[in-house]
Structures are given as structure tokens and as C-alpha cells.
C-alpha positions as a Markdown table, in Angstrom:
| # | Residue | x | y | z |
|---|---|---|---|---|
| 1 | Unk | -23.1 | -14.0 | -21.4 |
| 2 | Unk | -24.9 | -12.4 | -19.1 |
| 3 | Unk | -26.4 | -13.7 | -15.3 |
| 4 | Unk | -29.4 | -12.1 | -13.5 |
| 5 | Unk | -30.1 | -12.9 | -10.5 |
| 6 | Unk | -34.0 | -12.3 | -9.0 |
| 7 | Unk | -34.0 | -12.3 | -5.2 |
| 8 | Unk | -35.6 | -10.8 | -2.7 |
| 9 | Unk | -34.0 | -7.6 | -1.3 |
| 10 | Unk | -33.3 | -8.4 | 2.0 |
| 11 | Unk | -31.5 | -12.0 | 0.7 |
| 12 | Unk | -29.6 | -9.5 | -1.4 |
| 13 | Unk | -28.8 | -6.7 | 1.0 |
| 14 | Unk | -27.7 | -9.4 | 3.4 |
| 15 | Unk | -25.2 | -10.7 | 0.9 |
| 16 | Unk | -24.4 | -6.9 | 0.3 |
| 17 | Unk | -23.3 | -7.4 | 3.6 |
| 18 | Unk | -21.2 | -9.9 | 4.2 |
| 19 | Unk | -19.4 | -9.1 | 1.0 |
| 20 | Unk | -16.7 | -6.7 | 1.8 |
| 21 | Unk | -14.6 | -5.0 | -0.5 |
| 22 | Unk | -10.8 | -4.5 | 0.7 |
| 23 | Unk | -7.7 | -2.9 | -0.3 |
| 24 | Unk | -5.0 | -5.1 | 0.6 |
| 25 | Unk | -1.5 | -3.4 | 1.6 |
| 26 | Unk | 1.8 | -5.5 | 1.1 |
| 27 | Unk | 4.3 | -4.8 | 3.4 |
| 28 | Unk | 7.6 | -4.5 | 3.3 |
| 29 | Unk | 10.1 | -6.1 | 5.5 |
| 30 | Unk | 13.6 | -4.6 | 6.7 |
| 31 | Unk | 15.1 | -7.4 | 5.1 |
| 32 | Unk | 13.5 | -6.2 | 1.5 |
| 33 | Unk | 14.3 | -2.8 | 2.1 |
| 34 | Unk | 18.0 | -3.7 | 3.1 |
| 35 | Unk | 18.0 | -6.3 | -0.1 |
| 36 | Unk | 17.3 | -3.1 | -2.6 |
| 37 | Unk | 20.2 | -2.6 | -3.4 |
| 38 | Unk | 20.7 | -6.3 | -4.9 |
| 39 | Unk | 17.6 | -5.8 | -6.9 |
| 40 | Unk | 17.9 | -3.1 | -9.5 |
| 41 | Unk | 14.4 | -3.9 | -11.0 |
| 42 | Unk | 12.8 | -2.6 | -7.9 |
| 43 | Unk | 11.9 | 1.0 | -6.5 |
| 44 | Unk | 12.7 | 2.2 | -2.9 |
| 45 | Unk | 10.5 | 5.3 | -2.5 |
| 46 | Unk | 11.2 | 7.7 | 0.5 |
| 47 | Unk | 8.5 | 10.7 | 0.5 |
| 48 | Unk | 9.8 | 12.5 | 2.7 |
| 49 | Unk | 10.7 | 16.3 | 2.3 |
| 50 | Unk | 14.4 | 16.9 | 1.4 |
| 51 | Unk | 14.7 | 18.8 | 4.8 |
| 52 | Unk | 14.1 | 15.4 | 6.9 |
| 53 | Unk | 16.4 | 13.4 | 4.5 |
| 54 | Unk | 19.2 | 15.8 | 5.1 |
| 55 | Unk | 18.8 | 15.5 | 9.2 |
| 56 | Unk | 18.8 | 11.8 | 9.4 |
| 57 | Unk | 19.8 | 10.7 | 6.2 |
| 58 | Unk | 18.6 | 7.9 | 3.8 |
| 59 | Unk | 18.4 | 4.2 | 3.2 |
| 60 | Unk | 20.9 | 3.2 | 0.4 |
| 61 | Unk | 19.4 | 2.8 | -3.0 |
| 62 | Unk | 15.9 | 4.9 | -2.0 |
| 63 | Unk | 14.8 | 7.9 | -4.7 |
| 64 | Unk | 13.2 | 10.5 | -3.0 |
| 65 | Unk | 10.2 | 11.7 | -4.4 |
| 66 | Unk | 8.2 | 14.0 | -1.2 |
| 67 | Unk | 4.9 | 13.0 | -1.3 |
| 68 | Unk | 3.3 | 16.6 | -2.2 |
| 69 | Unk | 4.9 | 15.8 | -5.6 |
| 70 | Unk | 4.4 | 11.8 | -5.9 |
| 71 | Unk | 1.1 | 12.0 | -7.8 |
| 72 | Unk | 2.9 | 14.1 | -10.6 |
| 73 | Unk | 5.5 | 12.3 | -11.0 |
| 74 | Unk | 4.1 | 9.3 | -11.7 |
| 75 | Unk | 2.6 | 10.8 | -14.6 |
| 76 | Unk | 5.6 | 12.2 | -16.1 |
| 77 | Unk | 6.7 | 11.3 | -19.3 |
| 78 | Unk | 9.5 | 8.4 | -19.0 |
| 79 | Unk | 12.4 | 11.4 | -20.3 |
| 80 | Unk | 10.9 | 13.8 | -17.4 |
| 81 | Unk | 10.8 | 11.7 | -15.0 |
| 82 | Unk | 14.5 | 10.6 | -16.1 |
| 83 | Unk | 15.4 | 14.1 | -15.9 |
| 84 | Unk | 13.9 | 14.9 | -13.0 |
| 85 | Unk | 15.0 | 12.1 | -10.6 |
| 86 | Unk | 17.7 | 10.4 | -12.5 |
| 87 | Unk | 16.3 | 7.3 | -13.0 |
| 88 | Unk | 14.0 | 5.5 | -15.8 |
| 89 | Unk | 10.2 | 5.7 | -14.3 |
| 90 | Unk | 9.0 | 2.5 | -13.0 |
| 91 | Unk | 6.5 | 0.4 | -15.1 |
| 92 | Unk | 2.7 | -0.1 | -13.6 |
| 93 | Unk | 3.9 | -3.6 | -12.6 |
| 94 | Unk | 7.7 | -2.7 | -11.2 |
| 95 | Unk | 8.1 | -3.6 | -7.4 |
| 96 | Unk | 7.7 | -0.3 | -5.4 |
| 97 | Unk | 8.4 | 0.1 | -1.9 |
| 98 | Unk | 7.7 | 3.1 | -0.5 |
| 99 | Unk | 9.2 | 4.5 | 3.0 |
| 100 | Unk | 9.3 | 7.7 | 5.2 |
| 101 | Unk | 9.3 | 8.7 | 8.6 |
| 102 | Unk | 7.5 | 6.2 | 10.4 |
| 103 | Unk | 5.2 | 4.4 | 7.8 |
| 104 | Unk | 2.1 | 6.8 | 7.9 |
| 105 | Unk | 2.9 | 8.8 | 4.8 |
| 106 | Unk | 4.2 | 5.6 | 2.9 |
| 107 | Unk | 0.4 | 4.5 | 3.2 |
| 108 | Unk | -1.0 | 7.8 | 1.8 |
| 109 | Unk | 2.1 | 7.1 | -1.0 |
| 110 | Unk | 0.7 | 3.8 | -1.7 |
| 111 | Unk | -3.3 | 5.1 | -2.3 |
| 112 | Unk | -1.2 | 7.5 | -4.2 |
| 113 | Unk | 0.0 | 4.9 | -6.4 |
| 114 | Unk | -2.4 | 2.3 | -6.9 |
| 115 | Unk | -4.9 | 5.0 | -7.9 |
| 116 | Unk | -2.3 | 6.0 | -10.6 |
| 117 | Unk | -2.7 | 2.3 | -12.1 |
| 118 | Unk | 0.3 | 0.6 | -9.9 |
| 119 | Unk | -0.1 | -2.5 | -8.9 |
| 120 | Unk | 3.1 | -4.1 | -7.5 |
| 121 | Unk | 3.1 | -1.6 | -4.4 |
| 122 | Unk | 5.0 | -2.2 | -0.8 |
| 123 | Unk | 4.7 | 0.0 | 2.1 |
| 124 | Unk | 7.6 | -0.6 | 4.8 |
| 125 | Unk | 5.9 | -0.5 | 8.1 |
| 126 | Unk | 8.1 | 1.4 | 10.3 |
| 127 | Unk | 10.2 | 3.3 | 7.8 |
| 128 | Unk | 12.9 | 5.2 | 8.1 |
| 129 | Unk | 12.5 | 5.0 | 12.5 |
| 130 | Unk | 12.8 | 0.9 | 12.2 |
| 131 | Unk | 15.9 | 1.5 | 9.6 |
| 132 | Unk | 17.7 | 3.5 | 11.9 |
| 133 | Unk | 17.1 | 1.8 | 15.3 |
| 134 | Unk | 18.0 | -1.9 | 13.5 |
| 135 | Unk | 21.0 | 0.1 | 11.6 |
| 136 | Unk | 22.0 | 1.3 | 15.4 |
| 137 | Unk | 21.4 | 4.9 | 13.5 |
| 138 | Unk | 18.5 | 5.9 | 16.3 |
């Protein structure tokens, strides 16, 4: 069934208006992020380059996938990704939460994702700088 609508074009371009489409971003909270390990289910993300990882370390249970190579990964077969990062690849609905540095390339991570068909996707605001100064690591 379908619905037209006749109107006139300023009605129309005024509801064009005040309609506004948004892309909503769940965050993460430390208390997620430090709960990861409890939750098996769920992905912990860190894109940042191996380099950075090995200066300040990582947040127990996180995979590391840089972002440079996030997009093709999450188009890998289930066995390459398995081969590749050592754990089965997350389902389109599995909870994600994706980290780095301070939270900037998280976000780019997250577009990343939800263009790729995820829909379950975190980012933790802060990242790996608000892991480390509440871990008394900064």
C-alpha cells in the first residue's frame, strides 16, 4: 500500500526541514570496557597501529585491528579473519566497542563499521588516555 501525499512545496520543504536525519553513536563507558573481559560475546577493538600499542600497552581482552586495515577485515571470510586475528569474526549484531588513543579514530572505526552492515557499535569516548589515567597508568 502505497501513500501520496500532495502539498504544496514550501509546506513540504519546511517539513524537509525540521526532519533531520541522525547517526546516533553509543558510547562506551570505562566500566564496559573494564567489564570485557566478563563478556566473551562482546568485541573490544583498539585501532591503533601496533607501534602505539607496544609504548603504552593495551586494555585487557581488546583485539587490535589498526584502522588502515578495519574495513578489510570486516569483510574477511570467518577462517581469515580467524587466522588473521585469532579470534572468530564478530556477527553484524555482536557488541563492538571500539577504542584508541583518545576516542577520535574510534569514531572514524565506528562509520567504518556501521557502513559495513554493523549495527551493535560502541565507541569509548576517551580511549586508551581515560584507561590509563583511571588505571593510574598515565
Amino acid at each position: 500500500m502505497s501513500l501520496l501525499v500532495i502539498a504544496p512545496k514550501s509546506v513540504l520543504q519546511r517539513l524537509a526541514n525540521q526532519v533531520k536525519v541522525r547517526t546516533f553513536i553509543k558510547m562506551a563507558t570505562y566500566e564496559q570496557v573494564k567489564d570485557i573481559p566478563n563478556h566473551p560475546e562482546a568485541y573490544l577493538i583498539d585501532v591503533r597501529n601496533e607501534d602505539e600499542l607496544k609504548k603504552t600497552g593495551t586494555i585487557p581482552a581488546s583485539l587490535n585491528i589498526p584502522l588502515p586495515d578495519l574495513s578489510g577485515a570486516l569483510v574477511l571470510e570467518s577462517d581469515e579473519f580467524l587466522s588473521a586475528y585469532g579470534r572468530s569474526k564478530p556477527t553484524k549484531s555482536t557488541k563492538i566497542i571500539f577504542t584508541c588513543q583518545s576516542g577520535r579514530r574510534a569514531l572514524e572505526a565506528n562509520k567504518i563499521a556501521k557502513a559495513a552492515g554493523y549495527v551493535n557499535t560502541h565507541v569509548y569516548d576517551g580511549s586508551w588516555n581515560d584507561w590509563a589515567k583511571r588505571e593510574g597508568l598515565a
